[in-house]
N, C-alpha and C positions, 0 to 999 in steps of 0.2 A: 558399600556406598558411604560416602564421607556425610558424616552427622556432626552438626554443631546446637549448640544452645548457650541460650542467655539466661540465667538464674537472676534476675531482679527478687530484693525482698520490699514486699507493697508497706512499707513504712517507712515513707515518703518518698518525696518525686523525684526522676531519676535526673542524673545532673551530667556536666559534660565527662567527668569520671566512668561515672557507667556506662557513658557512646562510646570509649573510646573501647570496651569491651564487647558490646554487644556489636559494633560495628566491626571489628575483627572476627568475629564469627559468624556475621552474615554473610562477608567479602569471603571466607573460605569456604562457605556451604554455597555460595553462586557461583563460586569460582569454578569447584570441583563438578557442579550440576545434582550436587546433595537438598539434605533434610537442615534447614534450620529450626530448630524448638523454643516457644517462649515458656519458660520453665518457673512459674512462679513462686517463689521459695517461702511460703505461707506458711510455716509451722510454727511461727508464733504466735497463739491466738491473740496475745492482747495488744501486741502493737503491729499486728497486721489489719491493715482497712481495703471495704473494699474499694472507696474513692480512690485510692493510690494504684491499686490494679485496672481500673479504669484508666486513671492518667497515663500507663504505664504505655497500656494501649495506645491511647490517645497520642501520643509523645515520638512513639515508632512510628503509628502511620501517617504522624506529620513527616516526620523522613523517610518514609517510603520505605523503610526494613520490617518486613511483610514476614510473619514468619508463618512456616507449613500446618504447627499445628500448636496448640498451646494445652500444656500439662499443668499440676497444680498440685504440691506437693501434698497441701493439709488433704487431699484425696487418696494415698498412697500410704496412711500412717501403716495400714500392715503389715504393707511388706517393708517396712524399714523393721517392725514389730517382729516376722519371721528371720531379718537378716540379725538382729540380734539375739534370739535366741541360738542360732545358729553358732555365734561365737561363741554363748555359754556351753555349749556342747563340745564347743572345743577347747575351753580353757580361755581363750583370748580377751574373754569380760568379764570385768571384776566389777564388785561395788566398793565406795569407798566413800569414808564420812566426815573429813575433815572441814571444819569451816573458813572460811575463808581469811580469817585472823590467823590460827592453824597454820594456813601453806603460805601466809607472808611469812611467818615467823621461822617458818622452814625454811623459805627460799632467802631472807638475811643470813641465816646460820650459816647456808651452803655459800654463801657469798663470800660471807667475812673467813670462810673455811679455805676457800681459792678453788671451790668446786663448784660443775656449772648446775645455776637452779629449776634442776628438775626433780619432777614428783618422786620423791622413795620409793614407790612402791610398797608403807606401809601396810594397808587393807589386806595387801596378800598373806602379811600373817595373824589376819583374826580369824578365830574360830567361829563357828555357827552363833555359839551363845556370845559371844563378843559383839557379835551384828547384830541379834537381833536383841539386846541390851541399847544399841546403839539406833537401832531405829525407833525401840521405845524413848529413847531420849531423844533424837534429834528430827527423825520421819525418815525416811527415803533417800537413800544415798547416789550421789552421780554413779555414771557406769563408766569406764576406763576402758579403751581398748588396749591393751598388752603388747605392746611392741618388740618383735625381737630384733634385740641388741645387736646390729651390723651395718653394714653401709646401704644406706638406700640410693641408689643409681638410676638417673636416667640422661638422655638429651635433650635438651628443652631447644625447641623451634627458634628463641630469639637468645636465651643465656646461653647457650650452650652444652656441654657437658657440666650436670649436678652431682655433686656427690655430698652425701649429709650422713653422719654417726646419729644411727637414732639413739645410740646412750645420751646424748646431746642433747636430747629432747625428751619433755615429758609424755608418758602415756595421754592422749586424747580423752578429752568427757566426750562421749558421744552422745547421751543422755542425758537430762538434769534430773534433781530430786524430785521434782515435782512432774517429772515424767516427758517434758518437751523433747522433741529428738533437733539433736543438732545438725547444723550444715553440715560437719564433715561424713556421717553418713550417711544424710539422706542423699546426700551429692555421689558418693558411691553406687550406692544402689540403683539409683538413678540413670546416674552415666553407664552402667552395667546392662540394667536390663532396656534402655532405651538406645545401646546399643552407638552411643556415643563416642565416637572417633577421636576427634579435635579437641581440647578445650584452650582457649587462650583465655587468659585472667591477669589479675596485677601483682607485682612481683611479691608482693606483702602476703602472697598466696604459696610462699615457696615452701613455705614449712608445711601447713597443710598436705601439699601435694605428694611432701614425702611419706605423710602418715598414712594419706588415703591409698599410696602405692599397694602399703600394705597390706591394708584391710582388702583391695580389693584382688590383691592375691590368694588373702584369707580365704575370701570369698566365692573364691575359684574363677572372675570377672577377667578380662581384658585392660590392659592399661590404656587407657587414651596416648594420643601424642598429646605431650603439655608445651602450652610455650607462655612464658609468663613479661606481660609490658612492664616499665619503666612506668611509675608514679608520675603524675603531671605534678610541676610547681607553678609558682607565678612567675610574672615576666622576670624578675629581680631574683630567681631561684629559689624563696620562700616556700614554707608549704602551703598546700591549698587548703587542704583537710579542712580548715574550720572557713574557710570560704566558697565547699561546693555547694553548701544552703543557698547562697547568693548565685548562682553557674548554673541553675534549674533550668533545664531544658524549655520549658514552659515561660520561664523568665527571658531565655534569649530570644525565645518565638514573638514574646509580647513587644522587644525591644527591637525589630524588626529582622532579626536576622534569616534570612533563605534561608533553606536547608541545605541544598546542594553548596554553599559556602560555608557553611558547619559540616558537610559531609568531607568536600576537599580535604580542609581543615585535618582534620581529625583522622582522613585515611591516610596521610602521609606525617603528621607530625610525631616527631622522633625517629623516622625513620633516613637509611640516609639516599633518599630522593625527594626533591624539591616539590614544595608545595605547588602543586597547579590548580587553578578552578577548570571544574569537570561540569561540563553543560547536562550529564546525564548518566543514572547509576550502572549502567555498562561498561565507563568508562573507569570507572573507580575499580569494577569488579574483574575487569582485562588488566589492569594495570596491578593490582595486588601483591604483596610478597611479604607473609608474613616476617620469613628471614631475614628481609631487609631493617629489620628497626632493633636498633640497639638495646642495653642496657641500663643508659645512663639516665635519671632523671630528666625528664623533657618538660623546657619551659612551655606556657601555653599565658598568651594576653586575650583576653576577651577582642579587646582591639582590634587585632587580626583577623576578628571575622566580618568586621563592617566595609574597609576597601574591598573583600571579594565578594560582601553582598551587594557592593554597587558596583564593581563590575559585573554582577549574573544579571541583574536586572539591566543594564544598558542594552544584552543581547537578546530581552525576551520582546516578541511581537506583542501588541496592544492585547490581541487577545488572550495573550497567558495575565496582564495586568488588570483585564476588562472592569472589572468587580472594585478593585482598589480604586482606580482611575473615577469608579462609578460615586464610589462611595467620598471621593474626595469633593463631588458636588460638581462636577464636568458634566455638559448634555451630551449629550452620544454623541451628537452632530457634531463638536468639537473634539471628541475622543483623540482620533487620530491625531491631528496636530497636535494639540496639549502633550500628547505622549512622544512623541517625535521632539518635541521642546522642552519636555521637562524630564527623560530617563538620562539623559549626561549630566544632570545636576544635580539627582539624590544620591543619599546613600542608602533612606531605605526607602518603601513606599510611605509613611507615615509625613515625608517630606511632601508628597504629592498636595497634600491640602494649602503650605503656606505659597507655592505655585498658582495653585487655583486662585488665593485671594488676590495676589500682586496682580494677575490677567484680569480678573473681573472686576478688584475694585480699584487699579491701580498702586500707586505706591506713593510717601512723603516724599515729593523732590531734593533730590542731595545736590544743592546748589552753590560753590563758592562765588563769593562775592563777587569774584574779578571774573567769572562766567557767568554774569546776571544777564550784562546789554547780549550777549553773546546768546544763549539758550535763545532770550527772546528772540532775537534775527533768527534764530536756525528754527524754533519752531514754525515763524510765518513762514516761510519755505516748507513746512511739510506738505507736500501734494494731497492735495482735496482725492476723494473717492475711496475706492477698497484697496487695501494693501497687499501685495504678493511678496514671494520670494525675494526678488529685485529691489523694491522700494528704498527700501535701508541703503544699500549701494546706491541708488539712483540719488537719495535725498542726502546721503553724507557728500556726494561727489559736487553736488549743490551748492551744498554750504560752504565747502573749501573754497570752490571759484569766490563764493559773495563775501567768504570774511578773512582768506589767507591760511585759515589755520589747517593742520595738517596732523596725522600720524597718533600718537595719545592726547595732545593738545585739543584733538578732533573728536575724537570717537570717545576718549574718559568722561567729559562733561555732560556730553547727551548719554553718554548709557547712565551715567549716577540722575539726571532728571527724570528720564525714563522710569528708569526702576529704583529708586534709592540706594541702588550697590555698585561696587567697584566691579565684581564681577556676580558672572550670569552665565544662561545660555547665550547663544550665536543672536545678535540681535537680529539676523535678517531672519533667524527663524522666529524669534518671539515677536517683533514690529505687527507681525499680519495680526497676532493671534489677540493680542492687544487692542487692533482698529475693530477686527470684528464681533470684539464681545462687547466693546465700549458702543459701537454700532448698532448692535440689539438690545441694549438697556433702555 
Protein backbone atom coordinates (compact mmCIF):
# COMPACT_ATOMS: atom_id res chain seq x y z
CA UNK A 1 0.00 0.00 0.00
CA UNK A 2 1.34 3.43 -1.01
CA UNK A 3 2.20 5.41 2.39
CA UNK A 4 3.08 9.01 2.53
CA UNK A 5 3.55 11.63 5.44
CA UNK A 6 4.10 15.12 6.32
CA UNK A 7 6.81 15.63 9.03
CA UNK A 8 6.05 19.32 10.24
CA UNK A 9 8.39 20.50 13.16
CA UNK A 10 5.59 22.57 15.67
CA UNK A 11 8.05 25.49 16.03
CA UNK A 12 5.98 27.72 14.27
CA UNK A 13 3.27 27.88 11.70
CA UNK A 14 3.31 26.28 8.71
CA UNK A 15 3.83 28.56 5.66
CA UNK A 16 3.11 28.16 1.95
CA UNK A 17 6.65 26.30 1.74
CA UNK A 18 5.48 23.47 3.93
CA UNK A 19 1.83 23.05 1.57
CA UNK A 20 3.75 22.77 -1.17
CA UNK A 21 5.13 19.50 0.62
CA UNK A 22 2.52 18.18 2.49
CA UNK A 23 0.14 18.78 -0.32
CA UNK A 24 2.27 16.52 -2.72
CA UNK A 25 2.01 13.71 -0.41
CA UNK A 26 -1.43 13.95 0.24
CA UNK A 27 -2.22 14.07 -3.69
CA UNK A 28 0.03 10.74 -3.90
CA UNK A 29 -1.64 8.87 -0.82
CA UNK A 30 -5.40 9.85 -2.62
CA UNK A 31 -4.27 9.22 -5.56
CA UNK A 32 -2.84 5.75 -4.98
CA UNK A 33 -6.15 4.95 -2.35
CA UNK A 34 -3.07 4.81 0.52
CA UNK A 35 -2.17 5.98 4.12
CA UNK A 36 -1.27 9.54 4.61
CA UNK A 37 0.66 10.35 8.14
CA UNK A 38 0.83 13.74 10.04
CA UNK A 39 4.00 13.00 11.50
CA UNK A 40 4.98 15.55 14.03
CA UNK A 41 8.74 15.95 14.20
CA UNK A 42 8.82 17.17 18.11
CA UNK A 43 12.17 16.04 19.23
CA UNK A 44 13.05 19.31 20.16
CA UNK A 45 11.96 19.85 23.54
CA UNK A 46 12.60 23.58 23.75
CA UNK A 47 11.55 24.96 20.71
CA UNK A 48 8.73 22.65 20.09
CA UNK A 49 5.00 24.06 21.38
CA UNK A 50 2.12 22.61 21.68
CA UNK A 51 0.15 25.76 20.20
CA UNK A 52 2.10 25.20 16.85
CA UNK A 53 0.78 21.39 16.79
CA UNK A 54 -2.47 22.62 17.23
CA UNK A 55 -2.21 25.27 14.44
CA UNK A 56 -0.75 22.64 12.53
CA UNK A 57 -3.86 20.82 12.64
CA UNK A 58 -5.78 23.71 12.51
CA UNK A 59 -4.11 24.98 9.13
CA UNK A 60 -4.66 21.19 7.25
CA UNK A 61 -8.18 20.99 8.03
CA UNK A 62 -8.77 24.37 6.98
CA UNK A 63 -7.69 22.84 3.53
CA UNK A 64 -9.15 19.81 3.92
CA UNK A 65 -5.80 17.53 3.91
CA UNK A 66 -7.29 15.20 6.40
CA UNK A 67 -4.72 12.91 7.33
CA UNK A 68 -5.37 8.93 8.47
CA UNK A 69 -3.50 9.08 11.46
CA UNK A 70 -1.16 11.27 13.31
CA UNK A 71 2.33 10.05 14.95
CA UNK A 72 4.66 12.02 17.23
CA UNK A 73 8.04 11.63 17.23
CA UNK A 74 9.04 12.89 21.08
CA UNK A 75 6.71 9.52 21.60
CA UNK A 76 9.21 7.12 19.77
CA UNK A 77 12.64 8.45 21.44
CA UNK A 78 13.22 4.44 21.90
CA UNK A 79 13.23 3.17 19.18
CA UNK A 80 15.48 5.84 17.49
CA UNK A 81 17.43 4.95 21.07
CA UNK A 82 17.48 1.00 19.87
CA UNK A 83 18.30 2.05 16.18
CA UNK A 84 21.36 3.59 17.46
CA UNK A 85 22.63 1.28 19.39
CA UNK A 86 22.30 -0.91 16.68
CA UNK A 87 24.83 0.88 14.71
CA UNK A 88 27.37 0.84 17.63
CA UNK A 89 27.27 -2.84 17.31
CA UNK A 90 28.10 -2.37 13.96
CA UNK A 91 30.74 0.00 13.99
CA UNK A 92 28.77 2.66 11.92
CA UNK A 93 28.48 5.34 15.31
CA UNK A 94 31.07 7.17 16.53
CA UNK A 95 31.38 9.89 19.18
CA UNK A 96 33.14 12.90 18.34
CA UNK A 97 34.12 16.26 20.36
CA UNK A 98 35.00 18.86 18.30
CA UNK A 99 33.60 22.35 19.00
CA UNK A 100 32.12 24.20 16.69
CA UNK A 101 35.21 26.86 16.28
CA UNK A 102 37.16 23.33 15.70
CA UNK A 103 35.30 22.15 12.49
CA UNK A 104 35.20 26.07 11.02
CA UNK A 105 38.67 25.95 11.33
CA UNK A 106 38.88 22.59 9.68
CA UNK A 107 36.59 23.18 7.15
CA UNK A 108 38.90 26.84 6.10
CA UNK A 109 41.99 24.73 6.16
CA UNK A 110 40.25 22.17 3.76
CA UNK A 111 39.19 25.01 1.56
CA UNK A 112 42.16 27.01 1.35
CA UNK A 113 43.72 23.23 0.64
CA UNK A 114 41.34 22.90 -2.63
CA UNK A 115 39.76 20.00 -0.74
CA UNK A 116 36.05 19.54 -0.13
CA UNK A 117 34.90 20.51 3.50
CA UNK A 118 34.13 17.66 5.11
CA UNK A 119 34.46 16.08 8.66
CA UNK A 120 37.96 14.11 8.97
CA UNK A 121 36.89 11.63 10.61
CA UNK A 122 39.28 12.55 13.41
CA UNK A 123 37.36 10.90 16.67
CA UNK A 124 37.93 7.59 14.97
CA UNK A 125 41.40 7.84 16.21
CA UNK A 126 40.92 8.51 19.80
CA UNK A 127 41.34 6.07 22.30
CA UNK A 128 39.12 5.23 25.22
CA UNK A 129 41.14 7.34 27.69
CA UNK A 130 41.23 10.26 24.90
CA UNK A 131 37.34 10.24 25.17
CA UNK A 132 36.70 10.08 28.15
CA UNK A 133 39.44 12.79 29.08
CA UNK A 134 37.37 14.57 26.51
CA UNK A 135 34.10 14.17 27.94
CA UNK A 136 35.50 15.18 31.34
CA UNK A 137 36.48 18.38 29.70
CA UNK A 138 33.87 19.12 27.27
CA UNK A 139 30.34 16.64 28.36
CA UNK A 140 29.07 14.48 25.75
CA UNK A 141 30.01 14.37 22.43
CA UNK A 142 27.68 14.31 18.95
CA UNK A 143 27.22 10.76 17.49
CA UNK A 144 28.33 10.54 13.68
CA UNK A 145 27.00 8.10 11.39
CA UNK A 146 30.03 6.53 9.34
CA UNK A 147 29.42 6.63 5.86
CA UNK A 148 30.83 4.35 3.33
CA UNK A 149 32.84 5.86 0.87
CA UNK A 150 30.98 5.30 -2.61
CA UNK A 151 28.34 6.55 -4.80
CA UNK A 152 24.91 6.75 -3.32
CA UNK A 153 22.32 6.17 -6.30
CA UNK A 154 18.96 6.65 -6.84
CA UNK A 155 16.05 8.02 -9.15
CA UNK A 156 14.29 10.76 -7.80
CA UNK A 157 10.44 11.04 -9.04
CA UNK A 158 10.95 14.89 -10.21
CA UNK A 159 15.25 15.16 -10.52
CA UNK A 160 15.86 12.45 -11.99
CA UNK A 161 18.68 10.14 -11.72
CA UNK A 162 21.06 11.12 -8.39
CA UNK A 163 24.22 10.23 -8.04
CA UNK A 164 26.33 11.79 -5.03
CA UNK A 165 30.14 10.57 -3.68
CA UNK A 166 29.63 10.25 -0.04
CA UNK A 167 33.43 11.04 0.27
CA UNK A 168 31.92 14.56 -0.76
CA UNK A 169 30.10 14.64 2.25
CA UNK A 170 30.49 14.70 5.81
CA UNK A 171 29.61 11.87 8.26
CA UNK A 172 25.95 13.00 9.71
CA UNK A 173 25.49 14.05 13.71
CA UNK A 174 22.58 12.13 14.20
CA UNK A 175 22.63 12.84 17.77
CA UNK A 176 23.62 16.04 19.83
CA UNK A 177 25.86 16.24 22.99
CA UNK A 178 23.25 16.90 24.99
CA UNK A 179 21.39 13.77 23.79
CA UNK A 180 18.49 15.39 21.22
CA UNK A 181 18.10 12.86 18.28
CA UNK A 182 18.21 14.46 14.98
CA UNK A 183 15.81 14.52 11.93
CA UNK A 184 17.96 12.41 9.77
CA UNK A 185 17.38 9.47 11.95
CA UNK A 186 14.51 9.74 13.48
CA UNK A 187 13.06 10.14 9.77
CA UNK A 188 14.70 6.81 8.95
CA UNK A 189 13.49 4.93 11.42
CA UNK A 190 10.42 6.24 11.13
CA UNK A 191 9.85 5.88 7.42
CA UNK A 192 11.17 2.22 8.13
CA UNK A 193 9.02 1.04 10.59
CA UNK A 194 5.89 2.90 9.38
CA UNK A 195 6.33 1.43 6.46
CA UNK A 196 6.73 4.57 4.28
CA UNK A 197 6.57 4.34 0.49
CA UNK A 198 6.79 7.87 -1.03
CA UNK A 199 8.47 10.70 0.38
CA UNK A 200 8.49 14.06 -1.55
CA UNK A 201 10.46 16.98 0.21
CA UNK A 202 12.42 20.09 -1.01
CA UNK A 203 15.40 19.75 -2.95
CA UNK A 204 17.64 21.46 -0.18
CA UNK A 205 16.73 17.77 1.11
CA UNK A 206 18.99 16.03 -1.40
CA UNK A 207 22.02 15.55 0.69
CA UNK A 208 20.13 14.27 3.37
CA UNK A 209 18.51 11.80 1.40
CA UNK A 210 21.62 10.36 0.28
CA UNK A 211 22.80 9.80 3.88
CA UNK A 212 19.72 8.46 5.07
CA UNK A 213 19.97 5.87 1.86
CA UNK A 214 22.44 4.67 4.00
CA UNK A 215 21.69 4.22 7.16
CA UNK A 216 18.67 2.78 6.17
CA UNK A 217 20.35 0.04 4.30
CA UNK A 218 22.44 0.01 7.59
CA UNK A 219 19.48 -0.62 8.97
CA UNK A 220 18.19 -3.41 7.03
CA UNK A 221 14.81 -0.88 6.13
CA UNK A 222 13.43 -0.31 2.51
CA UNK A 223 14.28 2.73 0.52
CA UNK A 224 11.28 4.94 0.03
CA UNK A 225 10.80 6.32 -3.76
CA UNK A 226 12.20 10.12 -3.10
CA UNK A 227 11.27 12.81 -5.24
CA UNK A 228 12.52 16.10 -4.30
CA UNK A 229 10.48 19.89 -5.39
CA UNK A 230 12.12 22.91 -6.56
CA UNK A 231 12.45 25.87 -3.73
CA UNK A 232 9.75 28.50 -4.17
CA UNK A 233 11.15 32.17 -4.93
CA UNK A 234 9.23 35.43 -5.21
CA UNK A 235 7.72 36.80 -8.07
CA UNK A 236 11.21 38.61 -9.18
CA UNK A 237 13.05 35.21 -8.55
CA UNK A 238 14.40 36.37 -5.19
CA UNK A 239 14.49 34.08 -2.12
CA UNK A 240 11.72 33.59 0.10
CA UNK A 241 13.37 32.11 3.00
CA UNK A 242 13.29 35.01 5.11
CA UNK A 243 9.77 35.98 3.76
CA UNK A 244 7.88 32.53 4.65
CA UNK A 245 7.25 34.30 8.36
CA UNK A 246 5.11 36.60 6.32
CA UNK A 247 3.38 33.49 3.70
CA UNK A 248 1.84 31.79 7.08
CA UNK A 249 -0.92 29.88 6.13
CA UNK A 250 -2.88 31.38 8.82
CA UNK A 251 -1.90 34.83 7.42
CA UNK A 252 -3.36 33.93 3.97
CA UNK A 253 -6.56 32.56 5.65
CA UNK A 254 -6.88 35.78 7.62
CA UNK A 255 -6.25 37.79 4.29
CA UNK A 256 -9.09 36.05 2.76
CA UNK A 257 -7.80 33.71 0.55
CA UNK A 258 -10.08 30.06 -0.20
CA UNK A 259 -8.46 27.14 -0.06
CA UNK A 260 -9.33 25.43 -3.00
CA UNK A 261 -7.48 28.74 -4.70
CA UNK A 262 -4.34 27.99 -2.65
CA UNK A 263 -4.91 24.43 -3.30
CA UNK A 264 -5.05 24.87 -7.34
CA UNK A 265 -2.23 27.06 -6.79
CA UNK A 266 0.18 25.06 -5.25
CA UNK A 267 -0.89 21.60 -6.81
CA UNK A 268 0.17 22.69 -10.20
CA UNK A 269 2.89 25.37 -9.75
CA UNK A 270 6.09 24.54 -11.07
CA UNK A 271 4.87 21.97 -12.76
CA UNK A 272 4.65 21.85 -16.34
CA UNK A 273 0.62 21.87 -16.62
CA UNK A 274 -1.35 25.11 -16.33
CA UNK A 275 -2.68 26.34 -13.34
CA UNK A 276 -6.58 25.69 -13.24
CA UNK A 277 -8.95 26.43 -10.32
CA UNK A 278 -10.31 23.03 -9.19
CA UNK A 279 -14.01 23.45 -7.54
CA UNK A 280 -13.14 20.35 -5.57
CA UNK A 281 -10.24 18.02 -4.09
CA UNK A 282 -11.09 15.11 -6.45
CA UNK A 283 -10.25 17.15 -8.93
CA UNK A 284 -6.69 17.97 -7.88
CA UNK A 285 -6.16 14.42 -6.72
CA UNK A 286 -7.23 12.77 -10.59
CA UNK A 287 -5.28 15.27 -12.04
CA UNK A 288 -1.79 14.76 -10.15
CA UNK A 289 1.55 13.79 -11.46
CA UNK A 290 4.26 13.99 -9.32
CA UNK A 291 6.68 13.56 -12.54
CA UNK A 292 5.31 16.43 -14.04
CA UNK A 293 7.18 19.27 -12.01
CA UNK A 294 10.53 20.22 -12.79
CA UNK A 295 13.63 21.18 -11.21
CA UNK A 296 14.07 24.56 -11.65
CA UNK A 297 13.27 27.08 -8.86
CA UNK A 298 9.46 28.07 -9.09
CA UNK A 299 8.48 31.70 -8.83
CA UNK A 300 5.27 31.85 -6.43
CA UNK A 301 3.38 35.80 -5.84
CA UNK A 302 1.10 35.94 -3.19
CA UNK A 303 -0.95 37.86 -5.92
CA UNK A 304 -2.02 34.84 -7.73
CA UNK A 305 -3.93 33.56 -5.29
CA UNK A 306 -6.62 36.55 -4.96
CA UNK A 307 -7.93 36.45 -8.99
CA UNK A 308 -8.63 32.64 -8.26
CA UNK A 309 -10.13 33.30 -4.84
CA UNK A 310 -12.67 35.54 -6.82
CA UNK A 311 -13.21 33.40 -9.19
CA UNK A 312 -14.00 30.20 -6.61
CA UNK A 313 -16.36 32.33 -4.90
CA UNK A 314 -18.29 33.75 -8.00
CA UNK A 315 -19.31 29.93 -8.59
CA UNK A 316 -20.34 29.16 -4.94
CA UNK A 317 -24.31 29.11 -4.09
CA UNK A 318 -25.43 31.48 -1.26
CA UNK A 319 -25.45 28.69 0.93
CA UNK A 320 -21.66 27.78 0.88
CA UNK A 321 -21.37 31.89 1.63
CA UNK A 322 -24.54 31.89 4.16
CA UNK A 323 -22.43 32.69 7.42
CA UNK A 324 -20.07 35.49 5.72
CA UNK A 325 -23.05 37.05 3.90
CA UNK A 326 -24.55 36.85 7.47
CA UNK A 327 -22.06 38.30 9.24
CA UNK A 328 -21.69 41.18 6.74
CA UNK A 329 -24.86 42.45 8.41
CA UNK A 330 -27.56 41.17 5.40
CA UNK A 331 -31.16 40.00 6.67
CA UNK A 332 -31.73 36.73 5.46
CA UNK A 333 -34.56 38.01 3.63
CA UNK A 334 -32.28 39.85 1.38
CA UNK A 335 -29.56 37.06 1.40
CA UNK A 336 -30.17 35.96 -1.97
CA UNK A 337 -30.14 38.94 -3.98
CA UNK A 338 -27.26 40.69 -2.02
CA UNK A 339 -25.29 37.51 -3.17
CA UNK A 340 -26.38 37.43 -6.75
CA UNK A 341 -25.18 41.27 -6.68
CA UNK A 342 -22.42 41.22 -4.97
CA UNK A 343 -20.05 37.69 -5.74
CA UNK A 344 -18.94 39.33 -9.47
CA UNK A 345 -17.54 42.02 -7.57
CA UNK A 346 -15.28 40.71 -4.76
CA UNK A 347 -12.31 39.35 -4.52
CA UNK A 348 -12.70 38.14 -1.11
CA UNK A 349 -15.60 37.80 1.23
CA UNK A 350 -14.25 40.38 3.65
CA UNK A 351 -15.36 42.87 0.51
CA UNK A 352 -19.01 41.74 1.35
CA UNK A 353 -19.42 44.35 4.18
CA UNK A 354 -18.48 47.59 2.09
CA UNK A 355 -21.39 46.24 -0.48
CA UNK A 356 -23.63 46.01 2.46
CA UNK A 357 -23.06 49.62 3.45
CA UNK A 358 -23.35 51.30 -0.26
CA UNK A 359 -27.11 49.16 -0.34
CA UNK A 360 -28.17 50.27 2.91
CA UNK A 361 -26.87 53.40 3.49
CA UNK A 362 -26.23 54.56 -0.02
CA UNK A 363 -23.31 56.15 -1.28
CA UNK A 364 -21.61 60.30 -1.70
CA UNK A 365 -22.98 61.12 -5.27
CA UNK A 366 -20.09 61.33 -8.02
CA UNK A 367 -21.57 64.30 -9.69
CA UNK A 368 -19.85 66.47 -12.56
CA UNK A 369 -20.85 69.66 -13.00
CA UNK A 370 -22.06 69.53 -16.62
CA UNK A 371 -24.27 66.34 -15.28
CA UNK A 372 -25.98 68.42 -12.33
CA UNK A 373 -29.38 69.71 -14.54
CA UNK A 374 -29.05 66.15 -16.23
CA UNK A 375 -28.95 63.55 -12.88
CA UNK A 376 -31.88 65.95 -11.65
CA UNK A 377 -34.28 65.34 -14.97
CA UNK A 378 -33.27 61.59 -14.80
CA UNK A 379 -33.94 61.14 -11.24
CA UNK A 380 -37.64 62.88 -11.48
CA UNK A 381 -38.25 60.05 -14.00
CA UNK A 382 -37.32 57.47 -11.76
CA UNK A 383 -40.83 55.36 -11.53
CA UNK A 384 -42.51 55.49 -8.14
CA UNK A 385 -43.11 51.79 -6.55
CA UNK A 386 -40.90 48.52 -6.05
CA UNK A 387 -38.13 47.97 -8.42
CA UNK A 388 -37.41 44.70 -10.41
CA UNK A 389 -35.17 43.23 -12.83
CA UNK A 390 -36.32 45.61 -15.69
CA UNK A 391 -36.55 48.96 -14.02
CA UNK A 392 -33.05 50.09 -14.88
CA UNK A 393 -33.77 49.26 -18.70
CA UNK A 394 -37.10 50.66 -18.39
CA UNK A 395 -35.98 54.10 -16.54
CA UNK A 396 -32.59 54.45 -18.64
CA UNK A 397 -34.78 53.95 -22.01
CA UNK A 398 -36.70 57.06 -20.41
CA UNK A 399 -34.35 59.19 -19.85
CA UNK A 400 -32.66 58.98 -23.45
CA UNK A 401 -36.13 59.74 -25.20
CA UNK A 402 -36.54 62.97 -22.47
CA UNK A 403 -32.85 64.23 -22.60
CA UNK A 404 -30.99 62.80 -25.96
CA UNK A 405 -28.35 61.44 -24.31
CA UNK A 406 -27.28 57.87 -25.08
CA UNK A 407 -24.50 54.97 -24.62
CA UNK A 408 -21.67 56.06 -21.69
CA UNK A 409 -22.98 59.64 -21.85
CA UNK A 410 -26.20 57.81 -20.50
CA UNK A 411 -25.57 55.24 -18.13
CA UNK A 412 -21.66 56.73 -16.55
CA UNK A 413 -23.41 59.68 -14.83
CA UNK A 414 -26.32 57.72 -13.25
CA UNK A 415 -24.32 54.69 -12.20
CA UNK A 416 -21.48 57.42 -10.54
CA UNK A 417 -24.83 59.27 -8.68
CA UNK A 418 -26.03 56.13 -7.83
CA UNK A 419 -23.22 54.61 -6.35
CA UNK A 420 -20.23 56.92 -6.34
CA UNK A 421 -18.16 54.55 -8.84
CA UNK A 422 -17.36 54.31 -12.26
CA UNK A 423 -17.79 50.77 -11.90
CA UNK A 424 -19.93 48.09 -10.14
CA UNK A 425 -22.26 45.34 -10.37
CA UNK A 426 -24.88 45.16 -13.29
CA UNK A 427 -27.13 48.01 -12.34
CA UNK A 428 -30.30 46.41 -13.25
CA UNK A 429 -29.19 43.85 -10.70
CA UNK A 430 -28.32 46.28 -7.90
CA UNK A 431 -31.21 49.22 -8.76
CA UNK A 432 -33.95 46.69 -6.98
CA UNK A 433 -31.70 45.90 -4.22
CA UNK A 434 -31.18 49.46 -3.33
CA UNK A 435 -35.13 50.59 -3.56
CA UNK A 436 -35.84 47.87 -1.33
CA UNK A 437 -33.56 48.28 1.61
CA UNK A 438 -34.07 52.15 1.26
CA UNK A 439 -37.88 51.12 1.33
CA UNK A 440 -37.69 49.37 4.77
CA UNK A 441 -35.58 52.03 6.56
Amino acid sequence: MTTTRFAPSPTGYIHVGNLRTALMNYLIARKAGGTFILRIDDTDPERSKEEYVDAIKQDMEWLGLHWDRVERQSDRLDRYAEAADKLREMGRFYEAFETPTELDLKRKKQLNMGKPPVYDRAALNLSDAEKEALRAERGSGVWRFKLDHERIEWNDGILGDISIDAASVSDPVLIRGDGQVLYTIASVVDDTEMGVTDVVRGSDHVTNTATQIQIIKALGGTCPRFAHHSLLTGPQGEALSKRLGTLALRDLREQGVQPMALLSLMARLGSSDPVELRSEMAELIEGFDVNRFGAAPTKFDVQDLFPLTAKHLQSLPLADVADAVSDAGVPADLAEPFWAMARENITTLADLKGWWELCRDGAEPLIADEDRDFIAEAMALLPEGSFDGETWGKWTSTVKEATGRKGKGLFMPLRKALTGMERGPEMATLLPLLQVIRAKS
